[in-house]
C-alpha positions in Angstrom: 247.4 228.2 65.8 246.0 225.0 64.1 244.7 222.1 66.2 247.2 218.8 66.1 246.2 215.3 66.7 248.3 212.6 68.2 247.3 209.1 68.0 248.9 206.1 70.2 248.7 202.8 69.6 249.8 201.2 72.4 249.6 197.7 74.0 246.5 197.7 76.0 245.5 201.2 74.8 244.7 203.3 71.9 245.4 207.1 73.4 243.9 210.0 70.8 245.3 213.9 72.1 243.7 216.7 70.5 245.7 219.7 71.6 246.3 223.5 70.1 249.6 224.7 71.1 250.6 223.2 75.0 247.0 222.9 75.8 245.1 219.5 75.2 241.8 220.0 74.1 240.7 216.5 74.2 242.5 213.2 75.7 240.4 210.0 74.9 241.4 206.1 75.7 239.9 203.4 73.7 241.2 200.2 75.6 241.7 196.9 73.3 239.4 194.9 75.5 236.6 197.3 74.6 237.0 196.0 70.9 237.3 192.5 72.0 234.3 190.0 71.5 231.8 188.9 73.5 230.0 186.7 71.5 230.0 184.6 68.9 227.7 187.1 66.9 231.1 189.7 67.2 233.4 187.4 66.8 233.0 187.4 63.1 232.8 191.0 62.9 236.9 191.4 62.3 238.5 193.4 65.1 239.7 196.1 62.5 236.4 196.9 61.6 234.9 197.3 65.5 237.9 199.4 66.3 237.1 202.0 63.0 233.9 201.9 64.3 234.9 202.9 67.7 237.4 205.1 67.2 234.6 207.5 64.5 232.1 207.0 67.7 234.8 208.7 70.0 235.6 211.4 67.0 232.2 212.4 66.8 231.2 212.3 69.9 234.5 214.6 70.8 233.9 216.8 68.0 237.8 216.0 66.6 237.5 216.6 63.0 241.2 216.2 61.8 242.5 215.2 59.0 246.3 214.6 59.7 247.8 212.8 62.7 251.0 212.2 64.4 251.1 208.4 64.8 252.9 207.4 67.8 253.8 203.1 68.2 254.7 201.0 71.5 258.1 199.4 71.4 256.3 196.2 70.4 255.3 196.8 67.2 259.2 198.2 66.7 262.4 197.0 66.4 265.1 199.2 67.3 269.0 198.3 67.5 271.6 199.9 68.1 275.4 199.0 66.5 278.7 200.1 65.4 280.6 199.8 62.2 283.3 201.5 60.9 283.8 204.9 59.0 283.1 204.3 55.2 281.7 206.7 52.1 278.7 207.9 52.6 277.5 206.4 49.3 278.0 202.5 51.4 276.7 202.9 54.4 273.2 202.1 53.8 274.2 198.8 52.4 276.5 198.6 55.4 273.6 199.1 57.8 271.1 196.9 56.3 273.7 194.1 56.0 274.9 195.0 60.1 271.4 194.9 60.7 270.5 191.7 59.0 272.6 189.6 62.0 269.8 191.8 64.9 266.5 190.9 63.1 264.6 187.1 63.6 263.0 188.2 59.9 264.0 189.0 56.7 264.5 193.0 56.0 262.6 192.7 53.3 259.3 192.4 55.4 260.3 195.9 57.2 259.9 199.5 56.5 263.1 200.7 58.1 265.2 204.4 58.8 267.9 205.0 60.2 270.4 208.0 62.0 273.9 208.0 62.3 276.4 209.8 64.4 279.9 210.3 63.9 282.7 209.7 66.3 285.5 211.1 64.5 287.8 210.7 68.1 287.4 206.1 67.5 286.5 206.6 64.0 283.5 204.8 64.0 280.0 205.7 62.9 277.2 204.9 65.9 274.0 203.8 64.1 270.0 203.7 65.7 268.1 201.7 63.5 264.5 201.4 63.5 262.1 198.9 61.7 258.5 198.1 61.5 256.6 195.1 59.7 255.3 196.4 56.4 252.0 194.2 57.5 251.7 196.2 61.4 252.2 199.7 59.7 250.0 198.8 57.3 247.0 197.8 59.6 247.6 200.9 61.3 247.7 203.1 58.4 244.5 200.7 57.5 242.3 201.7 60.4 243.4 205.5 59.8 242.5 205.9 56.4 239.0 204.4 57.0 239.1 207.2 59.5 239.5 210.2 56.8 242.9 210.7 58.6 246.5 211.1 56.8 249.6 210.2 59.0 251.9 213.1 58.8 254.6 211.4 61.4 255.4 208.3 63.2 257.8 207.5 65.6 258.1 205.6 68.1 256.6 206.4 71.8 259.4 206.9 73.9 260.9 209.6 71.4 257.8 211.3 72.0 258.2 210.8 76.0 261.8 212.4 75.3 260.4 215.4 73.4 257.6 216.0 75.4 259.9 216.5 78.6 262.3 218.9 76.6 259.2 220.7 75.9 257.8 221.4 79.3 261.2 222.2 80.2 262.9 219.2 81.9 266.7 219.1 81.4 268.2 216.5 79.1 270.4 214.7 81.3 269.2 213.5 84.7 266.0 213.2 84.7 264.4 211.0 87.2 261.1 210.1 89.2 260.9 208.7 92.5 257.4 208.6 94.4 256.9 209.4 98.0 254.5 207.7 100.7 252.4 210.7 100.3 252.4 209.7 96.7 251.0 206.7 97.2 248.0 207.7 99.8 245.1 208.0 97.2 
């Protein structure tokens, strides 16, 4: 079984996973501050560039030699809606979603790299859409700092998918899932 590499970029936090099957061989954090300057000699160097720099340090020194990620984003850099229209030919409905989606987005749709999934409800006869965008200019610093890295992005999506697949994976049941912490919990 081949080694996979998952790579998040999160708010405060970029979280690298090397793993082989259900076993993570290697979980490292780069935090943003740790790219931040701290002094006018680094300010100049562009944040990109220390974060590359980085990021290959914490490669090497972890021995991760991939050359395909999964790239997983923060709900910030995202913008996901959700909406209704009616049934319709297949052949309109991505005009029909882009112009829906038009009246959620403070931007115009040109500037995004968008998908989309639609589910039918044949019972109301209306078609349920999750649509999901990104700024051409955010995916494209992120696809940026991972091509200066030698490494190709084989999927993105955003975290909380991951979140959901991750506890389908180690078994946890679709619907119900909770957490609730206990004194005991919070003793250490």
């Amino acid at each position: 079984m081949a080694k996979a590499l998952a790579i998040y970029f999160g708010p405060t936090l970029i979280s690298i996973v090397e793993s082989k099957g259900k076993k993570i061989l290697n979980h490292i954090q780069i935090s943003h501050s740790a790219v931040s300057p701290s002094d006018d000699l680094e300010e100049k160097v562009p944040y990109e560039l220390k974060l590359v720099a980085l990021f290959k340090d914490e490669l090497r020194r972890n021995k991760i030699e991939a050359s395909e990620a999964a790239l997983s984003l923060s709900g910030k850099d995202l913008i996901i809606r959700t909406f209704e229209i009616p049934m319709m030919p297949a052949e309109e409905l991505k005009s029909a979603i882009n112009f829906e989606a038009k009246k959620y987005i403070p931007f115009k749709v040109e500037e995004l790299v968008s998908d989309f999934q639609v589910k039918f409800d044949k019972l109301n006869h209306r078609n349920f859409i999750l649509f999901v965008g990104i700024k051409k200019e955010i995916l494209d610093k992120h696809f940026s700092i991972l091509s200066q890295l030698n490494i190709k992005v084989n999927t993105l999506e955003y975290s909380a998918f991951s979140i959901l697949r991750f506890l389908k994976l180690v078994g946890l049941k679709d619907k119900g899932i909770g957490a609730t912490k206990t004194r005991e919990d919070h003793a250490d």
